[in-house]
N, CA, C and O atoms as a Tinker XYZ file with bonds, in Angstrom:
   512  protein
     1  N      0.816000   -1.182000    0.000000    73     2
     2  CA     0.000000    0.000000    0.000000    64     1     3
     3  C      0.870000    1.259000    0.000000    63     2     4     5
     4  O      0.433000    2.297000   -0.497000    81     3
     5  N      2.013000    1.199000    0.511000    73     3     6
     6  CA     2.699000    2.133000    0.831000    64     5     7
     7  C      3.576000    2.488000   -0.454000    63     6     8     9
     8  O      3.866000    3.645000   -0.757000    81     7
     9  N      3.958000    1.376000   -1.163000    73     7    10
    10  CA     4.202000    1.836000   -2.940000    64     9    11
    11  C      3.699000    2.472000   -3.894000    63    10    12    13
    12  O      4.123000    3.115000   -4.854000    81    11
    13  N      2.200000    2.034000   -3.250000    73    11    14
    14  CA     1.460000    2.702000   -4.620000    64    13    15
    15  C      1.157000    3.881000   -3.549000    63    14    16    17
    16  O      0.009000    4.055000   -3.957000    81    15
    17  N      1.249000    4.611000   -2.743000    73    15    18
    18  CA     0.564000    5.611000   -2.612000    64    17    19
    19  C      2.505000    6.436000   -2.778000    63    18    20    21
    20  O      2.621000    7.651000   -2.944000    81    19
    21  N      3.382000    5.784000   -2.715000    73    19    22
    22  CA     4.686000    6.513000   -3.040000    64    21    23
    23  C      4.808000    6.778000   -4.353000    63    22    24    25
    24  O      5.315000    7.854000   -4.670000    81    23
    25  N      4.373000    5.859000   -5.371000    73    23    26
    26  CA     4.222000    6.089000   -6.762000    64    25    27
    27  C      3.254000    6.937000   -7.065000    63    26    28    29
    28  O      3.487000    7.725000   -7.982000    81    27
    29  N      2.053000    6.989000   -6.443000    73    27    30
    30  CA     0.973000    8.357000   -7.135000    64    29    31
    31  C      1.604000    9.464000   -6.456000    63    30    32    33
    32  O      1.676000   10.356000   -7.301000    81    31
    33  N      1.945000    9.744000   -5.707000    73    31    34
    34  CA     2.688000   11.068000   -5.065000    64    33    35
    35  C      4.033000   11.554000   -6.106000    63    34    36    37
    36  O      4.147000   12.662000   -6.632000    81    35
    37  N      4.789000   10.641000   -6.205000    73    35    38
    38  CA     5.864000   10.519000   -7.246000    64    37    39
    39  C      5.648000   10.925000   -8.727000    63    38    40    41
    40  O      6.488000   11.512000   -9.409000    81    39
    41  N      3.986000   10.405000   -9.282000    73    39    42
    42  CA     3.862000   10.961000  -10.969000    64    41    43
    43  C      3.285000   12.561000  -10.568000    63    42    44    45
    44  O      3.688000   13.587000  -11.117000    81    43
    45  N      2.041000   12.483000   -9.263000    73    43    46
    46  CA     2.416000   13.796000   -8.937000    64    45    47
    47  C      2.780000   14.963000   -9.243000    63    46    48    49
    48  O      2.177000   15.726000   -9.997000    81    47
    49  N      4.062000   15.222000   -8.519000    73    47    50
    50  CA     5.238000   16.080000   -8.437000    64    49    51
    51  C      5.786000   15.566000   -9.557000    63    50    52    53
    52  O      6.605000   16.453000   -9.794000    81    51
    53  N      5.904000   14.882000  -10.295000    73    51    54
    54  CA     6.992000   15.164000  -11.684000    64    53    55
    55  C      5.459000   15.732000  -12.589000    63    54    56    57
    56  O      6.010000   16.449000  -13.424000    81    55
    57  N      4.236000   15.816000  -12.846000    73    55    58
    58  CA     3.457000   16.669000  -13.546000    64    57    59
    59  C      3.586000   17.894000  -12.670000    63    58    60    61
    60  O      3.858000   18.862000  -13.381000    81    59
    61  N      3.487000   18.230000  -11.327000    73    59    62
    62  CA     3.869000   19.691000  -11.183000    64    61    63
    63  C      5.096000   20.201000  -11.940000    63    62    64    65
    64  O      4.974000   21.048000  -12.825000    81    63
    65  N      6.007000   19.803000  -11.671000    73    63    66
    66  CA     7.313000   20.314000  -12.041000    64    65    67
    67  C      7.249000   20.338000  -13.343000    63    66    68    69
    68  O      7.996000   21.235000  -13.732000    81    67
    69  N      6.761000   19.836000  -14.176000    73    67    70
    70  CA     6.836000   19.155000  -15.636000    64    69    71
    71  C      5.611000   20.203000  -16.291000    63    70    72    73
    72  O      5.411000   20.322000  -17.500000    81    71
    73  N      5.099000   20.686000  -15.570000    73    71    74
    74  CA     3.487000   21.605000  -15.829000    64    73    75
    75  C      4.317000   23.127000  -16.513000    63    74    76    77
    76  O      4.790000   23.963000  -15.742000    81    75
    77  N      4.381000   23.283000  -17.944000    73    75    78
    78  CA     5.089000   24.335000  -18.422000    64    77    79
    79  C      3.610000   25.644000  -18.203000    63    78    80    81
    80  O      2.407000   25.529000  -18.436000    81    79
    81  N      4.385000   26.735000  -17.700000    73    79    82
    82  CA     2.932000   27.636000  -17.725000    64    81    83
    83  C      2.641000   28.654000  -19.218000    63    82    84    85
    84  O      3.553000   28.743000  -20.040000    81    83
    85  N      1.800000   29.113000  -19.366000    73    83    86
    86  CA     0.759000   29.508000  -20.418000    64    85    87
    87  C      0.235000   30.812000  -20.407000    63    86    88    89
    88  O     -0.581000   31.266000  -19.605000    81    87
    89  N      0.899000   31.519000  -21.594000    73    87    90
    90  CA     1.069000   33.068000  -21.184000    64    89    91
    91  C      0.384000   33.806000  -22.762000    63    90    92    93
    92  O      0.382000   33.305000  -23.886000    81    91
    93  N      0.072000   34.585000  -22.496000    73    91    94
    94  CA    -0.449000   35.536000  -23.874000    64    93    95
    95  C      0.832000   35.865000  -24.075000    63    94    96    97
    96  O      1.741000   35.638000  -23.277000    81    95
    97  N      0.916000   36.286000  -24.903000    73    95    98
    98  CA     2.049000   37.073000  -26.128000    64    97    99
    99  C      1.325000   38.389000  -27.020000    63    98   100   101
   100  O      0.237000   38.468000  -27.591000    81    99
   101  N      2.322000   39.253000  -26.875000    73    99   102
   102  CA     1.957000   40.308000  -28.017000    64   101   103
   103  C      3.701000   41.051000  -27.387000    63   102   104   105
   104  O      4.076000   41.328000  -26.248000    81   103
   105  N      4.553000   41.186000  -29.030000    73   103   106
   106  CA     5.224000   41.696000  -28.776000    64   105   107
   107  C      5.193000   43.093000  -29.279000    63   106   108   109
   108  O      6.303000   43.521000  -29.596000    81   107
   109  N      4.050000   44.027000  -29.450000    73   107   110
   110  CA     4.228000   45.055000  -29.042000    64   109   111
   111  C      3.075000   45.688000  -29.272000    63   110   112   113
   112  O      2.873000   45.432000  -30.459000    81   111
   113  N      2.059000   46.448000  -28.846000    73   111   114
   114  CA     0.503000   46.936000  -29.200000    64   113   115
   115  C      0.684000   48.153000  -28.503000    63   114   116   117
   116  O      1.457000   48.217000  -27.547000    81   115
   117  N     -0.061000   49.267000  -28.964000    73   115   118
   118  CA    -0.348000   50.506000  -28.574000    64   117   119
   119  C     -1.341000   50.977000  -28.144000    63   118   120   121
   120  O     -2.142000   51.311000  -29.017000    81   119
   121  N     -1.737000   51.209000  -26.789000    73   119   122
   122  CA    -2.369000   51.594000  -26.163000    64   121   123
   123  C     -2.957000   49.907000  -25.130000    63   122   124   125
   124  O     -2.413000   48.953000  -24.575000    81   123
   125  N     -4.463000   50.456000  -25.409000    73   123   126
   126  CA    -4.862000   48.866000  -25.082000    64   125   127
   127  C     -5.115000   48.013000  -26.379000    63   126   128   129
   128  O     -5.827000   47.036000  -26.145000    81   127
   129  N     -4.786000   48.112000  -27.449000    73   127   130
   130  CA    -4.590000   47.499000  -27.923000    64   129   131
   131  C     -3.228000   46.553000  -28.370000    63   130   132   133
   132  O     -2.074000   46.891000  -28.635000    81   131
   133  N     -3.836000   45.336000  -28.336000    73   131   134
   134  CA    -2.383000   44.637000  -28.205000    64   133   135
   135  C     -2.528000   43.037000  -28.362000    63   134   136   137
   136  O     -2.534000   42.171000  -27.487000    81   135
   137  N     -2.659000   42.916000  -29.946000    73   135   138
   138  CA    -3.283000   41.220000  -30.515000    64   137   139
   139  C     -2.045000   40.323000  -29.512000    63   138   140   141
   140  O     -0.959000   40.619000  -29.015000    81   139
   141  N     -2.722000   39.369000  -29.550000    73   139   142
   142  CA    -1.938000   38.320000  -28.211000    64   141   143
   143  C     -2.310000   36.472000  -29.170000    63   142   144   145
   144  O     -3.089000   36.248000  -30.096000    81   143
   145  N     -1.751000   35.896000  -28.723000    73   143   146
   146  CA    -1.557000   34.466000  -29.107000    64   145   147
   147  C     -0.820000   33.877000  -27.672000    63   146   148   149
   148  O     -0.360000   34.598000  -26.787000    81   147
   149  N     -0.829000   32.459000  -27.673000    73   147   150
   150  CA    -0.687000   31.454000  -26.170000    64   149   151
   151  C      0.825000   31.343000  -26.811000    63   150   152   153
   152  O      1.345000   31.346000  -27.927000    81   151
   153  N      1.222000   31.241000  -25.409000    73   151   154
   154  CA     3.195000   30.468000  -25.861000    64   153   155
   155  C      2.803000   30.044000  -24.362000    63   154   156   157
   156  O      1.895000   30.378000  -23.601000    81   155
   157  N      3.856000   29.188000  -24.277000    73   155   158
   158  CA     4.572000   28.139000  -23.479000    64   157   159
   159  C      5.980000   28.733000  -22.934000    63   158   160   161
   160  O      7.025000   28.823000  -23.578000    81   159
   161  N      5.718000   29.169000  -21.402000    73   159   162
   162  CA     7.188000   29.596000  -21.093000    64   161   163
   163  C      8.012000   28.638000  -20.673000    63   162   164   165
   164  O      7.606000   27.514000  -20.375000    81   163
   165  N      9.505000   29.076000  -20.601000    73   163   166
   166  CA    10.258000   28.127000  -20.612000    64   165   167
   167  C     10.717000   28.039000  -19.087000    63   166   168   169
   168  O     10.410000   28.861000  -18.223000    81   167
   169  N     11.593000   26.774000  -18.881000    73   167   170
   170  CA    11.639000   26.873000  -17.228000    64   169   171
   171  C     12.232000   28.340000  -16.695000    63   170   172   173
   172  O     12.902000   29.013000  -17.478000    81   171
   173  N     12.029000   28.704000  -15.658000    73   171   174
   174  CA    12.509000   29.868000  -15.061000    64   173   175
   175  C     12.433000   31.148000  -15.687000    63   174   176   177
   176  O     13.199000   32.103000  -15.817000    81   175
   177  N     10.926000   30.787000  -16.137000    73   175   178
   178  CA    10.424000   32.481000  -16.863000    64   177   179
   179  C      8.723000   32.346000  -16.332000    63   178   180   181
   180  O      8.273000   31.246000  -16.013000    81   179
   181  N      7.918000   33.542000  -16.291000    73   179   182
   182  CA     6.988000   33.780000  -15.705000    64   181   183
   183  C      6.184000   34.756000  -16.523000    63   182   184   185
   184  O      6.882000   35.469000  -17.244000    81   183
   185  N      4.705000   34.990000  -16.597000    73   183   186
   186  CA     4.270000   35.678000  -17.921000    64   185   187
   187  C      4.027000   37.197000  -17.223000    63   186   188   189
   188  O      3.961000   37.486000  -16.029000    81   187
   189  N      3.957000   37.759000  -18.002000    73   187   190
   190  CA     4.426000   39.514000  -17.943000    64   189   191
   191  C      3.621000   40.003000  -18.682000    63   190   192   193
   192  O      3.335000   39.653000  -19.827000    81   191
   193  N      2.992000   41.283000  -17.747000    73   191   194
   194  CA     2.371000   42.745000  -18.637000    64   193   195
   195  C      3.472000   43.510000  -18.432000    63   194   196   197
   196  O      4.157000   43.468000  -17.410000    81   195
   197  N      3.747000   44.507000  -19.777000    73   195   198
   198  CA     4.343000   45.386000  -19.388000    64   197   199
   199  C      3.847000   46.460000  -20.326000    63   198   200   201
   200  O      3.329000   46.355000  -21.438000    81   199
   201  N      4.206000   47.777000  -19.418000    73   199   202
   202  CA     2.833000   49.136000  -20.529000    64   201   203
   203  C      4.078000   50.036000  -20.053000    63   202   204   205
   204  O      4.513000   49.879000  -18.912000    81   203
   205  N      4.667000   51.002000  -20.945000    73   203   206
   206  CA     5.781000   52.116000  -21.204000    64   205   207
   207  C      4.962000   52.854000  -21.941000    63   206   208   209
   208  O      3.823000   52.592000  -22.329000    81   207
   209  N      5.970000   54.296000  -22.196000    73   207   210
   210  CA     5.176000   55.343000  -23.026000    64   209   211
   211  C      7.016000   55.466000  -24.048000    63   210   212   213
   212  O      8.187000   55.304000  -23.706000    81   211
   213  N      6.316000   55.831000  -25.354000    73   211   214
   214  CA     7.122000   55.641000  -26.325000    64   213   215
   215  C      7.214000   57.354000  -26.756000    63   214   216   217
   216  O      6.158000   57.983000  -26.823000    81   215
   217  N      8.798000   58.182000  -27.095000    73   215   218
   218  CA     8.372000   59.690000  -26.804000    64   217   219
   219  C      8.124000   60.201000  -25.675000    63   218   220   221
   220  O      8.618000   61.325000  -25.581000    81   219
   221  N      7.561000   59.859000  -24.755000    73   219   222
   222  CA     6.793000   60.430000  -23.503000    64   221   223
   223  C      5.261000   60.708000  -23.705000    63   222   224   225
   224  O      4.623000   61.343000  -22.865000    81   223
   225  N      4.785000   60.287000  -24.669000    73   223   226
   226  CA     2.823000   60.021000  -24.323000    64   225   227
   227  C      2.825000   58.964000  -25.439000    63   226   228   229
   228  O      1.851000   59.316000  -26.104000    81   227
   229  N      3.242000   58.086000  -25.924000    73   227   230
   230  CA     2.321000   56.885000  -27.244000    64   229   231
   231  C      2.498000   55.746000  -25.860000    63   230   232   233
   232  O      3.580000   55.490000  -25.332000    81   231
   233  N      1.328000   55.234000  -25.500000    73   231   234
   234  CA     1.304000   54.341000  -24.623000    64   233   235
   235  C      1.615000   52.965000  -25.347000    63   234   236   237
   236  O      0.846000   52.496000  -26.186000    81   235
   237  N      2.633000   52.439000  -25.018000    73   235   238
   238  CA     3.261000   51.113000  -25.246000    64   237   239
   239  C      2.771000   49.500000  -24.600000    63   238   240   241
   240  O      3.032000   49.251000  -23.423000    81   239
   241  N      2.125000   48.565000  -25.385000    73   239   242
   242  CA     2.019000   47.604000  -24.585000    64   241   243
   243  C      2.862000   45.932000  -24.916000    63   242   244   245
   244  O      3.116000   45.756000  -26.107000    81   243
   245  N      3.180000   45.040000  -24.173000    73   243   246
   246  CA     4.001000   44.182000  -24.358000    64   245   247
   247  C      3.225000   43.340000  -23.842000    63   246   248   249
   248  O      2.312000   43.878000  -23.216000    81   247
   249  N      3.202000   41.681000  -23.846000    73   247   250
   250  CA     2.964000   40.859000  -23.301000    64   249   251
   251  C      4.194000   39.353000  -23.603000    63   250   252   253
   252  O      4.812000   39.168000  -24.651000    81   251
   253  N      4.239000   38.684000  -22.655000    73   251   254
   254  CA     5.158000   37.219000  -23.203000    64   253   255
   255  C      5.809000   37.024000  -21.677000    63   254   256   257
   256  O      5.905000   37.859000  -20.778000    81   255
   257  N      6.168000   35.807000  -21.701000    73   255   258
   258  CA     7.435000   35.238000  -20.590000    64   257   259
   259  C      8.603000   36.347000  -20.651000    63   258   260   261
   260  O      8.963000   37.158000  -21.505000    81   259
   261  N      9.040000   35.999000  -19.316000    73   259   262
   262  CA    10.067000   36.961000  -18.874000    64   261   263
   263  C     10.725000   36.341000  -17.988000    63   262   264   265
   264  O      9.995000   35.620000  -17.307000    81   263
   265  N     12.667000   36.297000  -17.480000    73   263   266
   266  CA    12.881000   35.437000  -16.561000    64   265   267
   267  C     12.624000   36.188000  -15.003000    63   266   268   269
   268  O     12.821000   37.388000  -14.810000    81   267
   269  N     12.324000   35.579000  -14.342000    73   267   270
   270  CA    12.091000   35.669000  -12.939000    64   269   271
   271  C     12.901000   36.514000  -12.590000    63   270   272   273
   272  O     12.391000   37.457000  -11.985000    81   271
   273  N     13.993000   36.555000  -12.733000    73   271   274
   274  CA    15.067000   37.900000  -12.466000    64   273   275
   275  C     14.927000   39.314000  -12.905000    63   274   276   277
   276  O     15.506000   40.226000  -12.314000    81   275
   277  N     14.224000   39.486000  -13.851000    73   275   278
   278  CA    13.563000   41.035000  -14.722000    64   277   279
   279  C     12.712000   41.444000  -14.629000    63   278   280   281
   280  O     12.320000   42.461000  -15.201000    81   279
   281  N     11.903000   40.496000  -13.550000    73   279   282
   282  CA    10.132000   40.652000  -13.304000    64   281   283
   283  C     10.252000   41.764000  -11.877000    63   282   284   285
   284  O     10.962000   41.927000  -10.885000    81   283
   285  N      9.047000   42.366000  -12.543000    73   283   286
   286  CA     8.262000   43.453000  -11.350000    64   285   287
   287  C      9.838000   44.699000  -11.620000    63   286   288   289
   288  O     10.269000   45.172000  -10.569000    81   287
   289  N     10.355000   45.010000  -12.549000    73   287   290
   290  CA    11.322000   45.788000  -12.578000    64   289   291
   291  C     10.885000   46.730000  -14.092000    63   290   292   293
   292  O     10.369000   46.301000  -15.124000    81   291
   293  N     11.278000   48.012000  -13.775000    73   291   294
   294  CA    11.108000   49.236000  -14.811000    64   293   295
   295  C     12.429000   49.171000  -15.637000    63   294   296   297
   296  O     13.458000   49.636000  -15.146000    81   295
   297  N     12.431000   48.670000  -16.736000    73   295   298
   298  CA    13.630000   48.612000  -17.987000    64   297   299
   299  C     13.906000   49.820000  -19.446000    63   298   300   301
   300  O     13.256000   50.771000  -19.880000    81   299
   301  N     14.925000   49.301000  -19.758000    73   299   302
   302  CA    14.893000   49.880000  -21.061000    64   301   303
   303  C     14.479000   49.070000  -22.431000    63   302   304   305
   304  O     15.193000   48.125000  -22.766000    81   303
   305  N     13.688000   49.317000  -22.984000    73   303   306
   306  CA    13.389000   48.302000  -23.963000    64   305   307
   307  C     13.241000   48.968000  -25.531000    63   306   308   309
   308  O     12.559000   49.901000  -25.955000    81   307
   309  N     14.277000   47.973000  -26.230000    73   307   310
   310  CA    14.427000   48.722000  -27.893000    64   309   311
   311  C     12.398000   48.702000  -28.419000    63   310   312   313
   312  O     11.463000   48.186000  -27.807000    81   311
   313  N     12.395000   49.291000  -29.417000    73   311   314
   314  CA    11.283000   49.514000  -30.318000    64   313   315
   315  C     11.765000   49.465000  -31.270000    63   314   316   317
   316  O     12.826000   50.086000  -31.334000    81   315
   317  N     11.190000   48.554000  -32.841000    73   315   318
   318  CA    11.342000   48.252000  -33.951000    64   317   319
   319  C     12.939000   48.412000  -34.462000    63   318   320   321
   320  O     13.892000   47.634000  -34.417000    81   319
   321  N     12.810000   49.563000  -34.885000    73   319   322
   322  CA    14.418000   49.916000  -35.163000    64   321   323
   323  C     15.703000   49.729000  -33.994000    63   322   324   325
   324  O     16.822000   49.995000  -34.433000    81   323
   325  N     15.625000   49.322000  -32.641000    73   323   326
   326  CA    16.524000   49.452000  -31.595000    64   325   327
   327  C     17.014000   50.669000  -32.286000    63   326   328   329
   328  O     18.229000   50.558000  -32.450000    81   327
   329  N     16.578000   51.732000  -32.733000    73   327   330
   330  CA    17.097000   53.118000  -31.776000    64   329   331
   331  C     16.103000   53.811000  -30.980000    63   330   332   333
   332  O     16.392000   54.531000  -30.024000    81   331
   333  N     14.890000   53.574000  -31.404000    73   331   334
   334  CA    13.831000   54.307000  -30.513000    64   333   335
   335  C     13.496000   53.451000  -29.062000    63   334   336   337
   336  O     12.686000   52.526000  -29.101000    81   335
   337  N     14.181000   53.829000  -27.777000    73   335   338
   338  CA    14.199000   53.261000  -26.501000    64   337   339
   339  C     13.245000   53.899000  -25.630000    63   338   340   341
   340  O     13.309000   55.108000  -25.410000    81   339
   341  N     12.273000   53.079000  -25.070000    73   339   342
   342  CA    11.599000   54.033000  -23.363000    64   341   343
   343  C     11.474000   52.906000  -22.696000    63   342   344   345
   344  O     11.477000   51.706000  -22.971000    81   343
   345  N     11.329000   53.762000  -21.468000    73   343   346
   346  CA    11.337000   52.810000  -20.406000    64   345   347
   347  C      9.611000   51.707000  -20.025000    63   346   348   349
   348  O      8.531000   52.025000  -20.524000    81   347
   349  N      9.722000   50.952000  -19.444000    73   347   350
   350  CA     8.558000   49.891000  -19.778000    64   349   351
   351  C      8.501000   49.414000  -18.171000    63   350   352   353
   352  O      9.614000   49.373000  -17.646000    81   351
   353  N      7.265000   49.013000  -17.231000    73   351   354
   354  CA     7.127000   48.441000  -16.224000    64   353   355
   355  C      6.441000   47.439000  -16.558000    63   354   356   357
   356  O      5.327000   47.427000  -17.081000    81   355
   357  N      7.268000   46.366000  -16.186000    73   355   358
   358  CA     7.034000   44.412000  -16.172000    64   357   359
   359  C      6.798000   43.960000  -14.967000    63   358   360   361
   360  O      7.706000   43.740000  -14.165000    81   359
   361  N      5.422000   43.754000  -14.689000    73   359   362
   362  CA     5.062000   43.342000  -13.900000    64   361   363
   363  C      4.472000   41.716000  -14.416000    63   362   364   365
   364  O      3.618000   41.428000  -15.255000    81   363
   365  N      5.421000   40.741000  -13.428000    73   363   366
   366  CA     4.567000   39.320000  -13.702000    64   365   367
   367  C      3.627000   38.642000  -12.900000    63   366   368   369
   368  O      3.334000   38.927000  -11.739000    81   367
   369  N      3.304000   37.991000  -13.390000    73   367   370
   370  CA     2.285000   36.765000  -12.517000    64   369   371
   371  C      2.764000   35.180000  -12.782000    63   370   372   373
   372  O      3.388000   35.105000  -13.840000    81   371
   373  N      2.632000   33.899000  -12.093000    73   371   374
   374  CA     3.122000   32.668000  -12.038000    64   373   375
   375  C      1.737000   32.043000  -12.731000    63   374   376   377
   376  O      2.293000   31.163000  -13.389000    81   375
   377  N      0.400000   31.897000  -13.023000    73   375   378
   378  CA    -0.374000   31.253000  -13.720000    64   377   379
   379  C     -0.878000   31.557000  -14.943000    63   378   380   381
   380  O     -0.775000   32.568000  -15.637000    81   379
   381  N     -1.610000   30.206000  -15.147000    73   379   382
   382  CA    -1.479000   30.002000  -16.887000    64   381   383
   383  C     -2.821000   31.417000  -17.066000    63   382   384   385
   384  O     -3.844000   31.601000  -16.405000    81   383
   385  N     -2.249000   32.190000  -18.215000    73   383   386
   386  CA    -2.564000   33.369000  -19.023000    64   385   387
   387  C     -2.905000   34.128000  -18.272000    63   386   388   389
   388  O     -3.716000   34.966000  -18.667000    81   387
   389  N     -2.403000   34.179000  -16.749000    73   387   390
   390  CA    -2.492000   35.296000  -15.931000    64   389   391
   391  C     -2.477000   36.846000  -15.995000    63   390   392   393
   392  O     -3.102000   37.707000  -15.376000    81   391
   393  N     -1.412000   36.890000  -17.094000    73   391   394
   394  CA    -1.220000   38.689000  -18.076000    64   393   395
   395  C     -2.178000   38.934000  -19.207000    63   394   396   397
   396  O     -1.727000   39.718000  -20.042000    81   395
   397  N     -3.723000   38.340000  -19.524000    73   395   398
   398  CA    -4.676000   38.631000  -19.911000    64   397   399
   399  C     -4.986000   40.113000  -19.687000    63   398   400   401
   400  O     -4.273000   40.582000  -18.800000    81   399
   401  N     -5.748000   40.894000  -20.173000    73   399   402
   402  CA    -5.979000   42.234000  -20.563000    64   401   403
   403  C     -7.386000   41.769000  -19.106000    63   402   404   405
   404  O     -8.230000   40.895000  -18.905000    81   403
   405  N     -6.715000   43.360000  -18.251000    73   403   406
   406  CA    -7.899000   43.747000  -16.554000    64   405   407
   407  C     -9.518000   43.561000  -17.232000    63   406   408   409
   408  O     -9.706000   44.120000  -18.313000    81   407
   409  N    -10.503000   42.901000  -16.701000    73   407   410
   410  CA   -11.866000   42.743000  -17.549000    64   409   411
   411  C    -12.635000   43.936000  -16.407000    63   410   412   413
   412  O    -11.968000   44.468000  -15.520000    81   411
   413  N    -13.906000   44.186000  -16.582000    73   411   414
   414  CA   -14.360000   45.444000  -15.608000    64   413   415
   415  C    -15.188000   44.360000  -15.163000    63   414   416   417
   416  O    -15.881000   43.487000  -15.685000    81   415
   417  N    -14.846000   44.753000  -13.938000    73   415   418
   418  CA   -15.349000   44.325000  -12.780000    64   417   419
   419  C    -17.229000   44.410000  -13.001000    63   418   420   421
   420  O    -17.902000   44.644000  -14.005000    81   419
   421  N    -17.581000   44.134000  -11.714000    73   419   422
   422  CA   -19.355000   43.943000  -12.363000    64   421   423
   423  C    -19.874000   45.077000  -11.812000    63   422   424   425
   424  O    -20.938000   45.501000  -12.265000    81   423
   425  N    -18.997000   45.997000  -10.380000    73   423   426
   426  CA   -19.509000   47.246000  -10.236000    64   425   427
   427  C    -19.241000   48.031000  -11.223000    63   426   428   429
   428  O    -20.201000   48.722000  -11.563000    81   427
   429  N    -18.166000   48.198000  -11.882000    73   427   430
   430  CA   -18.356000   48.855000  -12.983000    64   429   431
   431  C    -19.421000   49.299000  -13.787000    63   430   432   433
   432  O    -19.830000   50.384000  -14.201000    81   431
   433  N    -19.895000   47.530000  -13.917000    73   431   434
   434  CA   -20.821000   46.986000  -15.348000    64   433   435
   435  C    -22.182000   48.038000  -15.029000    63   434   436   437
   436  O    -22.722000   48.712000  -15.906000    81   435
   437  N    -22.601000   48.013000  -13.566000    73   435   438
   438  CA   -24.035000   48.591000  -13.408000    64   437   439
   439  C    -24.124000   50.045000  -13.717000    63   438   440   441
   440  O    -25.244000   50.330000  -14.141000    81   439
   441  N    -23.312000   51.054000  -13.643000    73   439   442
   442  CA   -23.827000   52.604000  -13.909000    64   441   443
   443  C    -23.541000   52.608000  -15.642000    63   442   444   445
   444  O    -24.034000   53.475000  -16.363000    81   443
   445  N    -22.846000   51.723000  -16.058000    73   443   446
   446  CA   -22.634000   51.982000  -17.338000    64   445   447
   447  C    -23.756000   51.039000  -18.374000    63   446   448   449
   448  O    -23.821000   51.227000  -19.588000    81   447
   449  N    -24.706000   49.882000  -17.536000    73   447   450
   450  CA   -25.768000   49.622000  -17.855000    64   449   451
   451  C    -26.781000   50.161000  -18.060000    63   450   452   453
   452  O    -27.560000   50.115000  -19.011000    81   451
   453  N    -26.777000   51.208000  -16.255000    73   451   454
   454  CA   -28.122000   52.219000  -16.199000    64   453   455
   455  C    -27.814000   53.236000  -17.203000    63   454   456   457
   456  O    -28.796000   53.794000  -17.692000    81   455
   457  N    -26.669000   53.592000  -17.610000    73   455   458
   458  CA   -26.509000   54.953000  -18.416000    64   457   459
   459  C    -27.047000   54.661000  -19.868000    63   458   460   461
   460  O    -27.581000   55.465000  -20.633000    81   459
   461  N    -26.757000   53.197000  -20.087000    73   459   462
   462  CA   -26.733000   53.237000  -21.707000    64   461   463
   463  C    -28.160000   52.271000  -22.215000    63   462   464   465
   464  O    -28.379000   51.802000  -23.332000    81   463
   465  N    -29.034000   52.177000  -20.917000    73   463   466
   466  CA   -30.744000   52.010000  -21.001000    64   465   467
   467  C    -31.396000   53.384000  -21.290000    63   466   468   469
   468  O    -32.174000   53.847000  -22.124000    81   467
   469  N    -30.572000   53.906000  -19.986000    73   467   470
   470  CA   -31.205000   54.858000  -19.814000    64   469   471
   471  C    -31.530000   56.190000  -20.894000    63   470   472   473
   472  O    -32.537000   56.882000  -21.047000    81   471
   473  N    -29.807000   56.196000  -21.736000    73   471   474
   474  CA   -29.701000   57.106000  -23.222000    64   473   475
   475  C    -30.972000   56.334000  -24.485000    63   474   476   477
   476  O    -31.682000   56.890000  -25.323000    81   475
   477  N    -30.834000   55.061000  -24.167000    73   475   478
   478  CA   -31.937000   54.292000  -25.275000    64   477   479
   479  C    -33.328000   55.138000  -24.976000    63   478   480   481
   480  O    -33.768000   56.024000  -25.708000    81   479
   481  N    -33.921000   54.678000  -23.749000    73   479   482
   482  CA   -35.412000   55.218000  -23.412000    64   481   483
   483  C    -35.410000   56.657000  -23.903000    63   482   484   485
   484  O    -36.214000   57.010000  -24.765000    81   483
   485  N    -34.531000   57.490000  -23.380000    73   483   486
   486  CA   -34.708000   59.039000  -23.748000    64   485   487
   487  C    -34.493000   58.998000  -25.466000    63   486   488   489
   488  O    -35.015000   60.057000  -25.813000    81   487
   489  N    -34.083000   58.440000  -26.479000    73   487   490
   490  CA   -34.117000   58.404000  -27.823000    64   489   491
   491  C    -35.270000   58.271000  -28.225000    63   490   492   493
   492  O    -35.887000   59.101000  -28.892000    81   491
   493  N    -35.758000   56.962000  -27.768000    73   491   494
   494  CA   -36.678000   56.273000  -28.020000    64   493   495
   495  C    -38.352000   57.206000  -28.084000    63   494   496   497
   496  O    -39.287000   57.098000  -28.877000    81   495
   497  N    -38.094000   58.377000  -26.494000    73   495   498
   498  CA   -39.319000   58.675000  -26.437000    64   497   499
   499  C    -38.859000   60.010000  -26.996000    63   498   500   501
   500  O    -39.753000   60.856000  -26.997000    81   499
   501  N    -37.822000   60.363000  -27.417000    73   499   502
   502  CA   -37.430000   61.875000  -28.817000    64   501   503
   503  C    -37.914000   61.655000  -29.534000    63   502   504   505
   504  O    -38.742000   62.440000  -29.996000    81   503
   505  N    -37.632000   60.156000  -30.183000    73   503   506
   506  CA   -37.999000   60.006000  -31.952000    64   505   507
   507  C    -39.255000   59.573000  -32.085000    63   506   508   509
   508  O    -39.511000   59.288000  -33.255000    81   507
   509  N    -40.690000   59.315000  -30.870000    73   507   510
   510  CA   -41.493000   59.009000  -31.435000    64   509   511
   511  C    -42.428000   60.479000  -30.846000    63   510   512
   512  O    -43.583000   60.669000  -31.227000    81   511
């Protein structure tokens, strides 16, 4: 009894360890925009938002693995040509597609529900 419960513990921990994590990608979008596709990071990298301003106002966005050592740190990062440089904050997270684009919350959702019933009804009773 004591084998097989050493062997299921054993496949286990080699699927944790063995569990590659699962990150959006976009290597470079402007503003909030920023097309993304899944990659597979490699051991000892972790998935990353990172948003810079390009000039000093074109809001810059990045997504992809990053190693654990560069994470949660403000860098210098080339743009297209590596001569145009600004600085970029990489902030990571450890789970799969964790650097997904912030969704609005559901308090959000309600005044911007009541507002945009509420613009319908007032049309509604203009145009008839």
């Amino acid at each position: 009894m004591n084998r097989i419960l050493l062997g299921i513990f054993a496949v286990g921990l080699l699927f944790t360890i063995g569990h590659a994590l699962q990150c959006y990608n976009c290597d470079v979008g402007f503003g909030s925009l920023c097309i993304t596709t899944k990659i597979t990071c490699p051991a000892g990298e972790q998935c990353f938002s990172g948003k810079g301003k390009a000039a000093g106002f074109v809001p810059i966005t990045q997504k992809g693995c990053l190693a654990v050592a560069d994470c949660n740190k403000v860098s210098n990062v080339p743009l297209f040509d590596n001569h145009t440089i600004f600085s970029m904050n990489r902030t990571c997270c450890n789970q799969d597609l964790c650097n997904s684009s912030p969704r609005l919350a559901a308090p959000a959702l309600l005044p911007l529900t009541v507002a945009t019933i509420s613009a319908s009804l007032l049309m509604s009773r203009t145009l008839v």
